[in-house]
PDB file of N, CA, C and O in Angstrom:
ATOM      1  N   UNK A   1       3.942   2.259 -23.864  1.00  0.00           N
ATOM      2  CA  UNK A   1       4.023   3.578 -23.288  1.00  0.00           C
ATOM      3  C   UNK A   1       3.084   4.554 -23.983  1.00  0.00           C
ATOM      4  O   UNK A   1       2.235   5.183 -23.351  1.00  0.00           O
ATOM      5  N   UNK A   2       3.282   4.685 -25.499  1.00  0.00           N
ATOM      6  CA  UNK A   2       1.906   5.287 -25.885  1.00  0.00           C
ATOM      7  C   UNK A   2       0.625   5.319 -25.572  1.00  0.00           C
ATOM      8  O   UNK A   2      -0.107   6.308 -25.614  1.00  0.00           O
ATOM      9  N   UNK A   3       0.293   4.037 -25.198  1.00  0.00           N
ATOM     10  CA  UNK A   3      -1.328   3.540 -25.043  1.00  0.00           C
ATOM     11  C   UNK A   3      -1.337   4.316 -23.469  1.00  0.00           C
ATOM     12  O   UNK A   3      -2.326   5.012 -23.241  1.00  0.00           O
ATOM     13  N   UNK A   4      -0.521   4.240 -22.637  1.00  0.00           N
ATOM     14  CA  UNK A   4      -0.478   5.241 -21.524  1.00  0.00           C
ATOM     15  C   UNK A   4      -0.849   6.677 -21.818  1.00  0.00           C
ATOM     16  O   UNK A   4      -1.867   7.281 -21.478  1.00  0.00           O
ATOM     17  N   UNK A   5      -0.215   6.935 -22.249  1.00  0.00           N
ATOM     18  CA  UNK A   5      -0.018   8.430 -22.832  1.00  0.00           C
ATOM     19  C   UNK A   5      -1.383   9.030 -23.500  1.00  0.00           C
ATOM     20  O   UNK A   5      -1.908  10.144 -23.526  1.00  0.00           O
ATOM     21  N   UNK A   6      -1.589   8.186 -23.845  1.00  0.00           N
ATOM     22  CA  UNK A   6      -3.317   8.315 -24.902  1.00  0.00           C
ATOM     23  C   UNK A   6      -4.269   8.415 -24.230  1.00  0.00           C
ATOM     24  O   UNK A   6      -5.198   9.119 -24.627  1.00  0.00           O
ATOM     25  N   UNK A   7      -4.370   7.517 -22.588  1.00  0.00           N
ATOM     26  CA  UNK A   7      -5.248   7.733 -21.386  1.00  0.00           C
ATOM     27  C   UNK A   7      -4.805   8.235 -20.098  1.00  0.00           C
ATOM     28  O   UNK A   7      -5.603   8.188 -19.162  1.00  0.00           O
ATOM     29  N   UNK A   8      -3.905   8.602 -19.962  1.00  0.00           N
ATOM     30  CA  UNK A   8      -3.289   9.415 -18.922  1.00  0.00           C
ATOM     31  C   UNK A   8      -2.632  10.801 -18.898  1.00  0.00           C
ATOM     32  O   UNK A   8      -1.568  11.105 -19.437  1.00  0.00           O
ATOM     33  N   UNK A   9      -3.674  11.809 -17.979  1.00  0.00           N
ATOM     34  CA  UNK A   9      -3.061  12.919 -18.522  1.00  0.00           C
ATOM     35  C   UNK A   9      -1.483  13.274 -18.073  1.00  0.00           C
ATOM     36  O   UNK A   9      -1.013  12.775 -17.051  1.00  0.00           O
ATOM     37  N   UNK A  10      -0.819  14.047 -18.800  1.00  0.00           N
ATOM     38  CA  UNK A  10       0.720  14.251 -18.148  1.00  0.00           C
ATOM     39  C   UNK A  10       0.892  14.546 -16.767  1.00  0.00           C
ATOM     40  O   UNK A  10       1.781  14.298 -15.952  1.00  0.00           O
ATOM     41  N   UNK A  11      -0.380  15.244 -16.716  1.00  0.00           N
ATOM     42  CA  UNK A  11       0.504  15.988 -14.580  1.00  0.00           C
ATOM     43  C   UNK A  11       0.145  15.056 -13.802  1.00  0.00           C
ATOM     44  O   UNK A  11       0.563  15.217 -12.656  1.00  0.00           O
ATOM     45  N   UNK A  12      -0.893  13.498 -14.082  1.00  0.00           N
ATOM     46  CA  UNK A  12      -0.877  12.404 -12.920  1.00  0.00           C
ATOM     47  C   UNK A  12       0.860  11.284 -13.386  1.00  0.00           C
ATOM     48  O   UNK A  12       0.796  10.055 -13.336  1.00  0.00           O
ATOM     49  N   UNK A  13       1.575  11.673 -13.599  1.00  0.00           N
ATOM     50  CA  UNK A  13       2.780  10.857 -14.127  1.00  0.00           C
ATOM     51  C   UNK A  13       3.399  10.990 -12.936  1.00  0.00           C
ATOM     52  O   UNK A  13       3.883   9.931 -12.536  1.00  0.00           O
ATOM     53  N   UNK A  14       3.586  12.128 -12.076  1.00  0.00           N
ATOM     54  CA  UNK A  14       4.116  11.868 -10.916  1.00  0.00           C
ATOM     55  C   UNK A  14       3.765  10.975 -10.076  1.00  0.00           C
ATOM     56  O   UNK A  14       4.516  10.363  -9.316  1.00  0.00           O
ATOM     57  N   UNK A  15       2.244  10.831 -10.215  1.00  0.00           N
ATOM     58  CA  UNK A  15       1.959  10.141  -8.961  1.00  0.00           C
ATOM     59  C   UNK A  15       1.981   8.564  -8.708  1.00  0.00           C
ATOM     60  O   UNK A  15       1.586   7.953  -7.715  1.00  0.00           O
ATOM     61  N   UNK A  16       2.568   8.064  -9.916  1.00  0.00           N
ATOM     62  CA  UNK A  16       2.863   7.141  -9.633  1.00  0.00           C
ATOM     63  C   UNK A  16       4.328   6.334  -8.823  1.00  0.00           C
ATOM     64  O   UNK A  16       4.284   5.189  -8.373  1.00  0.00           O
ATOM     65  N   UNK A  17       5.756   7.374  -8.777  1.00  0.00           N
ATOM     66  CA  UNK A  17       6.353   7.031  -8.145  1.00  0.00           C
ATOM     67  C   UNK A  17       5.969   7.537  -6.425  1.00  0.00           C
ATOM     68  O   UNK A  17       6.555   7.149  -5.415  1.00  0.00           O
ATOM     69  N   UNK A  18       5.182   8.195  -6.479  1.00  0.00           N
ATOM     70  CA  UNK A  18       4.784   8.699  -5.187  1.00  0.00           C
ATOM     71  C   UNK A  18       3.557   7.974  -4.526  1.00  0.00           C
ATOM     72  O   UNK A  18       3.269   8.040  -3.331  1.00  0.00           O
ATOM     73  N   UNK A  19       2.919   7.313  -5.434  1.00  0.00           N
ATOM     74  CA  UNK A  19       2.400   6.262  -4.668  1.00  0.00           C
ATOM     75  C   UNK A  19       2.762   4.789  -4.486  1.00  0.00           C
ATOM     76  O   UNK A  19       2.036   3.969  -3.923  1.00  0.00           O
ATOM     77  N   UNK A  20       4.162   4.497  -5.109  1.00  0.00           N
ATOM     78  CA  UNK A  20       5.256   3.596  -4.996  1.00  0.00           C
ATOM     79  C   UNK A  20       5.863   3.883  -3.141  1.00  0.00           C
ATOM     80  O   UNK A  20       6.079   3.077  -2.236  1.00  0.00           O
ATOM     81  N   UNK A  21       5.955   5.182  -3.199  1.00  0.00           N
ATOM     82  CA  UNK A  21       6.742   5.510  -2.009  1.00  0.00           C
ATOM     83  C   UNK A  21       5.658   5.429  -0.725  1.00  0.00           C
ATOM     84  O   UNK A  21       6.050   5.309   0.436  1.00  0.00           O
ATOM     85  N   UNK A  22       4.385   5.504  -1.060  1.00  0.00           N
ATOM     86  CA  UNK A  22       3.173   5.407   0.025  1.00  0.00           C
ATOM     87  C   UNK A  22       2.947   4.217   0.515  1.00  0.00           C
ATOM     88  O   UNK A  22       2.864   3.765   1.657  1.00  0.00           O
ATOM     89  N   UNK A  23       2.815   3.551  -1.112  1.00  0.00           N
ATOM     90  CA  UNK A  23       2.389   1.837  -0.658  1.00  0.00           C
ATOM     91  C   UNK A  23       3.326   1.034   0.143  1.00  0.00           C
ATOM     92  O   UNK A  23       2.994   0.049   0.803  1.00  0.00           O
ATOM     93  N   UNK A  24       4.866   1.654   0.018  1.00  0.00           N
ATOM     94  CA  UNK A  24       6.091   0.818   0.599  1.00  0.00           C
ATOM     95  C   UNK A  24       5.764   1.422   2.178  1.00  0.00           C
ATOM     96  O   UNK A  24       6.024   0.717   3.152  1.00  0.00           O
ATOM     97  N   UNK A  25       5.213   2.691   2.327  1.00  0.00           N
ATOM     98  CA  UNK A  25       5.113   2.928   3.481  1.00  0.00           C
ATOM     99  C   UNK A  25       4.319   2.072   4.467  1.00  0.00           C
ATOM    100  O   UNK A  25       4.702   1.661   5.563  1.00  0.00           O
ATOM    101  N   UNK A  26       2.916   1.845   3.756  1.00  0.00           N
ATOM    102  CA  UNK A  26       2.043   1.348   4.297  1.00  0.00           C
ATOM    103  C   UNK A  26       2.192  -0.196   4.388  1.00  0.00           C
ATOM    104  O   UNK A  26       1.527  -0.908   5.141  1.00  0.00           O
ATOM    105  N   UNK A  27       3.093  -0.597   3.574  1.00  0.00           N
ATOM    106  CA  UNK A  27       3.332  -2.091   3.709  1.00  0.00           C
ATOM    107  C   UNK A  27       4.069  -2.895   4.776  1.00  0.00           C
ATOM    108  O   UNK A  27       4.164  -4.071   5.125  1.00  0.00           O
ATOM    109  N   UNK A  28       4.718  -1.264   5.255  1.00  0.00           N
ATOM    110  CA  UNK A  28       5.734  -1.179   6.203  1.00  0.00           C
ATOM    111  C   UNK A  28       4.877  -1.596   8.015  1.00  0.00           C
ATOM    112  O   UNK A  28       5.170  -2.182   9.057  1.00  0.00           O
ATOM    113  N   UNK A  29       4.057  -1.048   7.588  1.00  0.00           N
ATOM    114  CA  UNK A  29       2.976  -0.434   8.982  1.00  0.00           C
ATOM    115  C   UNK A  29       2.223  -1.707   9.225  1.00  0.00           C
ATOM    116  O   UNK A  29       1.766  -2.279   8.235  1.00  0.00           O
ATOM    117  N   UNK A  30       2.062  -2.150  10.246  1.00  0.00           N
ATOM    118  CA  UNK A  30       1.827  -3.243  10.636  1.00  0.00           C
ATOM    119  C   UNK A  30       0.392  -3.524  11.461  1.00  0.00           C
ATOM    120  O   UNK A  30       0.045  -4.640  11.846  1.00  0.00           O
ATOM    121  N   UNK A  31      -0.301  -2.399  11.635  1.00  0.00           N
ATOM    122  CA  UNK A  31      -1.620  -2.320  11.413  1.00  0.00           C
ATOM    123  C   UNK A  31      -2.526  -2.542  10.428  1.00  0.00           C
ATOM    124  O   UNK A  31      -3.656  -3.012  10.558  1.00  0.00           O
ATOM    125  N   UNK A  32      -1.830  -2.084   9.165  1.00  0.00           N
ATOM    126  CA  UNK A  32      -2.835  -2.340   7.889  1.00  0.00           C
ATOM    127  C   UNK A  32      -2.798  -2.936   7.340  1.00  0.00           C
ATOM    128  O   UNK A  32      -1.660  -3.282   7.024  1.00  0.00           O
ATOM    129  N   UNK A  33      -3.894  -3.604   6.722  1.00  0.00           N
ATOM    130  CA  UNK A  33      -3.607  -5.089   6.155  1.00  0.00           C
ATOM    131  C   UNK A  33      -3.433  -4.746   4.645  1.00  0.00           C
ATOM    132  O   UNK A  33      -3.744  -3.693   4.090  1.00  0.00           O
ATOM    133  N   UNK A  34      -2.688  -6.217   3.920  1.00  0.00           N
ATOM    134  CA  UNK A  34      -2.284  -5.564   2.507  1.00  0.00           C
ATOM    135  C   UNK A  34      -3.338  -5.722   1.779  1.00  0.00           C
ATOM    136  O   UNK A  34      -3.131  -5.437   0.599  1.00  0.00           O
ATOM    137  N   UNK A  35      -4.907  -6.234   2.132  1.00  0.00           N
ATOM    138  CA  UNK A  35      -5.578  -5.499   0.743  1.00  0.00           C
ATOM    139  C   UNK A  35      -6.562  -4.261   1.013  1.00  0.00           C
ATOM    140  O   UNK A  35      -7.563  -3.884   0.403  1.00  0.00           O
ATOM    141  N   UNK A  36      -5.967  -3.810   2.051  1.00  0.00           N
ATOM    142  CA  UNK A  36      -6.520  -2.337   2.574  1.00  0.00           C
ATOM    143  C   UNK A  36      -5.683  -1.296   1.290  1.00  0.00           C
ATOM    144  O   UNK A  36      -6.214  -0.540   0.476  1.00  0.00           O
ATOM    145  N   UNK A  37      -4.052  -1.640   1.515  1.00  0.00           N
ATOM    146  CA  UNK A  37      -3.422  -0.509   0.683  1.00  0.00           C
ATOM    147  C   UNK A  37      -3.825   0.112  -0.832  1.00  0.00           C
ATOM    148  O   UNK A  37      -3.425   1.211  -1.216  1.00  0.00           O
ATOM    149  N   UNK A  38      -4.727  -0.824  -1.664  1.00  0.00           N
ATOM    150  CA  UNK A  38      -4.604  -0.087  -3.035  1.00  0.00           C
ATOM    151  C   UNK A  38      -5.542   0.471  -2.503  1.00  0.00           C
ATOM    152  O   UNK A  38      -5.525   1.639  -2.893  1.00  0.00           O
ATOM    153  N   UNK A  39      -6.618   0.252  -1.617  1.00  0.00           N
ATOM    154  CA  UNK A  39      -8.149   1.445  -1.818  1.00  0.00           C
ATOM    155  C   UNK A  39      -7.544   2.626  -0.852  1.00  0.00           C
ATOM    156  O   UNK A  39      -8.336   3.504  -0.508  1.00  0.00           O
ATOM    157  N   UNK A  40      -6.275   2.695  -0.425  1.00  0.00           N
ATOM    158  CA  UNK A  40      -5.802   3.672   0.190  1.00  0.00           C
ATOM    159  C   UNK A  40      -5.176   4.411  -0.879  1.00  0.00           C
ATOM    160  O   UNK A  40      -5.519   5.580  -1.055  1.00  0.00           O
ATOM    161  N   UNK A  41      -4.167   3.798  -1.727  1.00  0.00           N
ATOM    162  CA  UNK A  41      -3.572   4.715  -2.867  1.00  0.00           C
ATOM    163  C   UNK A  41      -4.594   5.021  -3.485  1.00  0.00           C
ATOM    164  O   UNK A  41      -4.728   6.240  -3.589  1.00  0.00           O
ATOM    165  N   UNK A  42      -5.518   4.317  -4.023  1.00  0.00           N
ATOM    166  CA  UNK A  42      -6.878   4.959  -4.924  1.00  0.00           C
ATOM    167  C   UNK A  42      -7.571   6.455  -4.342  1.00  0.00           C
ATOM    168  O   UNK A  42      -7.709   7.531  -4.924  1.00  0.00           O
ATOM    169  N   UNK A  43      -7.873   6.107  -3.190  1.00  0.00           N
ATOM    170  CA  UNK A  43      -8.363   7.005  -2.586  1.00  0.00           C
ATOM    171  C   UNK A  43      -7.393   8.719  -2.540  1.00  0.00           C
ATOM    172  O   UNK A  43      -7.608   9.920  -2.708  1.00  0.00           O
ATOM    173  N   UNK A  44      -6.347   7.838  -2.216  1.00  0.00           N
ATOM    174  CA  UNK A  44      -5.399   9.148  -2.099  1.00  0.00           C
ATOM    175  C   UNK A  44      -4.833   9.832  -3.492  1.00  0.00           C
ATOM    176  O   UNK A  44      -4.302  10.939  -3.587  1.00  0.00           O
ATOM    177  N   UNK A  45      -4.995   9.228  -4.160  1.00  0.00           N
ATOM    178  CA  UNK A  45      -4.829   9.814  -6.276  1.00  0.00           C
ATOM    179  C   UNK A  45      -5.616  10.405  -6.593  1.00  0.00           C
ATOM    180  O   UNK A  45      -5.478  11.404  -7.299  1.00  0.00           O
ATOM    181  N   UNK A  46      -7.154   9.774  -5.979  1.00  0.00           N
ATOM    182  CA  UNK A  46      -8.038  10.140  -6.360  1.00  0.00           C
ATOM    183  C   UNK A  46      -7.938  12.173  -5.537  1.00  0.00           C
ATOM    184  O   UNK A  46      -8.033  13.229  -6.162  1.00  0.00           O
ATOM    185  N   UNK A  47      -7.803  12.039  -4.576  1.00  0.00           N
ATOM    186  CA  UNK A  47      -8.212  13.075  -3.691  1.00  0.00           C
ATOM    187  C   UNK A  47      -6.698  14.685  -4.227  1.00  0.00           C
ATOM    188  O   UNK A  47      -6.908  15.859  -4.531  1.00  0.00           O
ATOM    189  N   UNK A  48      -5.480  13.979  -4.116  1.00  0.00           N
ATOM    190  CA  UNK A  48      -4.406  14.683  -4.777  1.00  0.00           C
ATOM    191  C   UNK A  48      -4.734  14.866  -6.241  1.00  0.00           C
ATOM    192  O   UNK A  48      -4.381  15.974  -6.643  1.00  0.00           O
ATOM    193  N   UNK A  49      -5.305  14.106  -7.151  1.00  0.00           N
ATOM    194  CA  UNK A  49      -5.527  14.543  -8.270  1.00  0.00           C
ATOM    195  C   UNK A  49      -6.684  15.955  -8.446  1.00  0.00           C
ATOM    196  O   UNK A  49      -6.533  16.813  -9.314  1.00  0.00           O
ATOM    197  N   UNK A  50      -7.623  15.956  -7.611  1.00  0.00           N
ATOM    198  CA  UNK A  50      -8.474  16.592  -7.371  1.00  0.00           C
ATOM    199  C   UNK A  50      -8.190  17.866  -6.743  1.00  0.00           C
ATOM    200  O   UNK A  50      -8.864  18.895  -6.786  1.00  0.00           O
ATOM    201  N   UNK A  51      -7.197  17.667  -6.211  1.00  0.00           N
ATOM    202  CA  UNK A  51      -6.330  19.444  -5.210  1.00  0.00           C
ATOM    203  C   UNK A  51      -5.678  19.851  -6.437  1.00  0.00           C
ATOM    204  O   UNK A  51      -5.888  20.996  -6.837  1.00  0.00           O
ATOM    205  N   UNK A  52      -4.822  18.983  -7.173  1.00  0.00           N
ATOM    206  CA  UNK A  52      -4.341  19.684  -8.417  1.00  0.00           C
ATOM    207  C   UNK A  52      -5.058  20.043  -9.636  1.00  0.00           C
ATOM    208  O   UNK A  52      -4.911  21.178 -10.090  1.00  0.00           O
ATOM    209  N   UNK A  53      -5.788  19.230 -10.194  1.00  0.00           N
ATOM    210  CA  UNK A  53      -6.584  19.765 -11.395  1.00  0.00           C
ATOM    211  C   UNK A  53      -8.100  19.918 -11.117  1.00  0.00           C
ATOM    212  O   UNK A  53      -8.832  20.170 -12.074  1.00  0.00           O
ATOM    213  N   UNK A  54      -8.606  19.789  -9.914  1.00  0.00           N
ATOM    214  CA  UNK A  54     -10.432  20.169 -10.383  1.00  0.00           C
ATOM    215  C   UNK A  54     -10.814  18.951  -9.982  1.00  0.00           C
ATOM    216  O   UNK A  54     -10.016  18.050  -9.723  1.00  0.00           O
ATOM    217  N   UNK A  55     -12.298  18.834  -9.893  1.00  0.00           N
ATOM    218  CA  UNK A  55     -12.880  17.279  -9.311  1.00  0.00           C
ATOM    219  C   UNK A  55     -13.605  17.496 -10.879  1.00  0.00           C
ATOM    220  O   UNK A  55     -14.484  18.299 -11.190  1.00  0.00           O
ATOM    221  N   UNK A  56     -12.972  16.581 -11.647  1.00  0.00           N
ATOM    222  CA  UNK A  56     -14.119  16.220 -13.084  1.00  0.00           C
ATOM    223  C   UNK A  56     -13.743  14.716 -12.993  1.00  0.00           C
ATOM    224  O   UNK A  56     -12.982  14.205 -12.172  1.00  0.00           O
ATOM    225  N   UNK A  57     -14.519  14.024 -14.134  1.00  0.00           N
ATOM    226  CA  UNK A  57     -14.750  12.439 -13.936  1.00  0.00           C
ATOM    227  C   UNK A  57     -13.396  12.058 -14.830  1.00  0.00           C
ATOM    228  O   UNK A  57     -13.108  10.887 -15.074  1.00  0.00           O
ATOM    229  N   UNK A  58     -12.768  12.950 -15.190  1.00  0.00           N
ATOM    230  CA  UNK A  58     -11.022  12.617 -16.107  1.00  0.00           C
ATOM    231  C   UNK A  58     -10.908  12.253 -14.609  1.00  0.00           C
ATOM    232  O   UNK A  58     -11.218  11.087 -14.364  1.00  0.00           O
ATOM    233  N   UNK A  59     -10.579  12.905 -13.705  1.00  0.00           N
ATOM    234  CA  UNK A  59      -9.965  13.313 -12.512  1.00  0.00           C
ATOM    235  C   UNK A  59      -9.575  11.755 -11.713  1.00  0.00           C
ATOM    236  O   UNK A  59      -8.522  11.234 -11.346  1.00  0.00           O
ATOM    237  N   UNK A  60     -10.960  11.376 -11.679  1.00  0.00           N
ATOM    238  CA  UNK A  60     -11.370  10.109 -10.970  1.00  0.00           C
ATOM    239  C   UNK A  60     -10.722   8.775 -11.725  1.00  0.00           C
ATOM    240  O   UNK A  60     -10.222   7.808 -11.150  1.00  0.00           O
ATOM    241  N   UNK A  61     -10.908   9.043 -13.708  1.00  0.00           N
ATOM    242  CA  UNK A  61     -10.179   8.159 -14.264  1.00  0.00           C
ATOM    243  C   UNK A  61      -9.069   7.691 -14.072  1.00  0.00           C
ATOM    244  O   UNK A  61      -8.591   6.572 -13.887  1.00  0.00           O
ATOM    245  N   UNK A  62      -8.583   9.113 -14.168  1.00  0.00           N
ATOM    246  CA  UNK A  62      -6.801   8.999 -14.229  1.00  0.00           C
ATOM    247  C   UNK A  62      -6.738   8.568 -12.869  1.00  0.00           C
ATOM    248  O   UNK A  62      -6.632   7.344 -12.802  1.00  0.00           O
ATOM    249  N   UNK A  63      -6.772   9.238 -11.576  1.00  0.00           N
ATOM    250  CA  UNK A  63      -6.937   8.265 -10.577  1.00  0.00           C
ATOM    251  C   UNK A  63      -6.712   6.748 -10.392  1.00  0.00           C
ATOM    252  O   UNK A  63      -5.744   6.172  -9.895  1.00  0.00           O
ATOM    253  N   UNK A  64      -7.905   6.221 -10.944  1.00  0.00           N
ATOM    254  CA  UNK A  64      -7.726   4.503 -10.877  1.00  0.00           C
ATOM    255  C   UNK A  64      -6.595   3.995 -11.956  1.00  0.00           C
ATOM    256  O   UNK A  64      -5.898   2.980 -11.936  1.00  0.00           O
ATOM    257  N   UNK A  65      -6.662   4.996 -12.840  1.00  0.00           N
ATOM    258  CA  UNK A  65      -5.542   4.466 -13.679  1.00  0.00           C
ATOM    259  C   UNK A  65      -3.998   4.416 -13.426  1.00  0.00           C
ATOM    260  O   UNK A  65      -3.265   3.430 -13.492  1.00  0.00           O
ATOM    261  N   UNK A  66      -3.718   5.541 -13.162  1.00  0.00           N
ATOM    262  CA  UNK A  66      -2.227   5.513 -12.197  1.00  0.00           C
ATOM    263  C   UNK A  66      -2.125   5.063 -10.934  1.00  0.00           C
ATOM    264  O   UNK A  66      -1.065   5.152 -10.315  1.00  0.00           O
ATOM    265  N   UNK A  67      -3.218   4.532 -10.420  1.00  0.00           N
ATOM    266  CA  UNK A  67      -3.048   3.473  -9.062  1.00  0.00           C
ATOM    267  C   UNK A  67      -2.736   2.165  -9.421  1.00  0.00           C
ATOM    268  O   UNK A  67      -2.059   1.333  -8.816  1.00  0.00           O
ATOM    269  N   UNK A  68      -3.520   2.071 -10.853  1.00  0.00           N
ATOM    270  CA  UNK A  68      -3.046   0.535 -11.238  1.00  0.00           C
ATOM    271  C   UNK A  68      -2.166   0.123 -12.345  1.00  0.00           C
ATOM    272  O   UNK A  68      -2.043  -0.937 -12.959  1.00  0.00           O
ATOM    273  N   UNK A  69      -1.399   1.651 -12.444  1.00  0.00           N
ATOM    274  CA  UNK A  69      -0.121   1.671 -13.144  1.00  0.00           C
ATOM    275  C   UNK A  69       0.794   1.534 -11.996  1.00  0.00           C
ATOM    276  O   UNK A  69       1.958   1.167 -12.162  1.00  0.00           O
ATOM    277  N   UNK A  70       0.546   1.678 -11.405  1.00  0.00           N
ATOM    278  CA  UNK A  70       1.764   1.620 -10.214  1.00  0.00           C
ATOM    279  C   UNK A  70       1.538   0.245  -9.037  1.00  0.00           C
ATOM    280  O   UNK A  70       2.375  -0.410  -8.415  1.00  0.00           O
ATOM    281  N   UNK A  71       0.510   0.196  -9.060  1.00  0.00           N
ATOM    282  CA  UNK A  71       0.174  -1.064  -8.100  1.00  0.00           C
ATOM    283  C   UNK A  71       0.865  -2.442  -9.240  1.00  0.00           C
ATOM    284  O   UNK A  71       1.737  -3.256  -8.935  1.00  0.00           O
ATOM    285  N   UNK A  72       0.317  -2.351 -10.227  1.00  0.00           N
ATOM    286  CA  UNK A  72       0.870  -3.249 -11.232  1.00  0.00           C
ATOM    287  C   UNK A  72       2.451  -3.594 -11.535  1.00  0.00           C
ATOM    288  O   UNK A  72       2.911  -4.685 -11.870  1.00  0.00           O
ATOM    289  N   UNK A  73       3.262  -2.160 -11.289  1.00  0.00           N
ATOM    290  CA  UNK A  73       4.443  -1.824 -11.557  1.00  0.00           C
ATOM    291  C   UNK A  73       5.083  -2.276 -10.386  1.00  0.00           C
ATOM    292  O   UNK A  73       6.163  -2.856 -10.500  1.00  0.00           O
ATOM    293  N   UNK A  74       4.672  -2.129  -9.481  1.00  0.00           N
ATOM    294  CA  UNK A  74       5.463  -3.007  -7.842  1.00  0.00           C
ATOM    295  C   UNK A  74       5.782  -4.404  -8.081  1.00  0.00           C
ATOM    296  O   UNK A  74       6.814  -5.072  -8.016  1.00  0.00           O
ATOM    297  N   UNK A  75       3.499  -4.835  -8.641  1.00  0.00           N
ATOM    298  CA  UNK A  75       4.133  -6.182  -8.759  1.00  0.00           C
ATOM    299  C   UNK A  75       4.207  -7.445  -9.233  1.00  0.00           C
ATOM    300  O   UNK A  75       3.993  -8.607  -8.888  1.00  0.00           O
ATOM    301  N   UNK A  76       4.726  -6.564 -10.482  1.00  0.00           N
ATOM    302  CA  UNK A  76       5.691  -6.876 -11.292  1.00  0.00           C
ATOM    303  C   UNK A  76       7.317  -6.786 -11.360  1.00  0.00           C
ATOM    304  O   UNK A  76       7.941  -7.395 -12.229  1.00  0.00           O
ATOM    305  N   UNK A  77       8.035  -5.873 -10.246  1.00  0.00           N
ATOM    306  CA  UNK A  77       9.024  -6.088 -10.007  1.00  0.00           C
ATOM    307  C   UNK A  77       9.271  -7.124  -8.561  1.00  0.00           C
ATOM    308  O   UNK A  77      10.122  -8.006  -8.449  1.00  0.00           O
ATOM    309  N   UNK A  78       8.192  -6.678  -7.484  1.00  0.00           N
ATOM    310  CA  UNK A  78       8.121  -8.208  -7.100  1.00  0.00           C
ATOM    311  C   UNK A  78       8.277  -9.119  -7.419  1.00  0.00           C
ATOM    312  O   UNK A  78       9.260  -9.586  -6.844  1.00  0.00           O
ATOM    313  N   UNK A  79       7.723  -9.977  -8.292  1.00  0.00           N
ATOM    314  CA  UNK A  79       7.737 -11.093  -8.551  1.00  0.00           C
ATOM    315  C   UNK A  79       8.136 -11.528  -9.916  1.00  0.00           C
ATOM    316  O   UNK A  79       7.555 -12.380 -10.589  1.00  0.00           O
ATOM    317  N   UNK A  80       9.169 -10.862 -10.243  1.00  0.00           N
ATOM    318  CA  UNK A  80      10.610 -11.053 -11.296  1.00  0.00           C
ATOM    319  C   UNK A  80      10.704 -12.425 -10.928  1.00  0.00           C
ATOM    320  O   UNK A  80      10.137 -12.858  -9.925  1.00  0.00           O
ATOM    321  N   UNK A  81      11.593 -13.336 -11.911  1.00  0.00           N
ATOM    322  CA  UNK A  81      12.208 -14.695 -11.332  1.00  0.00           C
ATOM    323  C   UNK A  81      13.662 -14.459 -11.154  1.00  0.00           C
ATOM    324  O   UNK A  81      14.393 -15.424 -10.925  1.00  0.00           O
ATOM    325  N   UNK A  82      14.294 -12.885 -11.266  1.00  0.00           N
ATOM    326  CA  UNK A  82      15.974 -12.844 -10.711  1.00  0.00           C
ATOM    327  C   UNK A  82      15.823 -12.218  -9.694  1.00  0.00           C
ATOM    328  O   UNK A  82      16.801 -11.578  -9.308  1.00  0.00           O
ATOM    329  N   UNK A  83      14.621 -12.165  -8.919  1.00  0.00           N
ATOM    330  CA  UNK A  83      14.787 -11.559  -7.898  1.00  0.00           C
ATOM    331  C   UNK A  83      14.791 -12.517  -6.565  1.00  0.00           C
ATOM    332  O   UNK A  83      13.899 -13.310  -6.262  1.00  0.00           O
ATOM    333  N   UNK A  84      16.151 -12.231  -5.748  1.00  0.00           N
ATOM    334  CA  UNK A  84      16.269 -13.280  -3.899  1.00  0.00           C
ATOM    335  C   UNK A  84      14.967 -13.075  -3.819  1.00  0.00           C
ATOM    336  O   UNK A  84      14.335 -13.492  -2.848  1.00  0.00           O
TER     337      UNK A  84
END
């Protein structure tokens, strides 16, 4: 959790349960295919990070970084071995 903390600024911390709640959306949707969805959350971190703090190249970091804190974090609870 530190090593997070050390490269991620505090106000993108939200966006990772909120792009938990996007990706389930889009996984849902049956038009889009599933390796369309992370360059959709990327895109969309990228673009919400940018309405909230400024377009600088942190901006873009943190971006890919909390997309693949959270893309990672799905799945990895996916594919638990106690999970039906």
């Amino acid at each position: 959790m530190e090593l997070l903390k050390a490269y991620i600024n505090e106000n993108y911390y939200i966006f990772i349960p909120v792009l938990w709640v996007i990706g389930y959306a889009l996984k849902q949707t049956p038009l889009i295919p599933n390796w369309l969805i992370i360059w959709i959350l990327l895109v969309f971190s990228i673009i919400l990070g940018t309405w909230i703090t400024g377009f600088h190249l942190s901006t873009i970091i943190n971006g890919i970084l909390v997309t693949g804190v959270a893309v990672l974090g799905h799945q990895m609870m996916a594919h638990m071995p106690f999970k039906k």
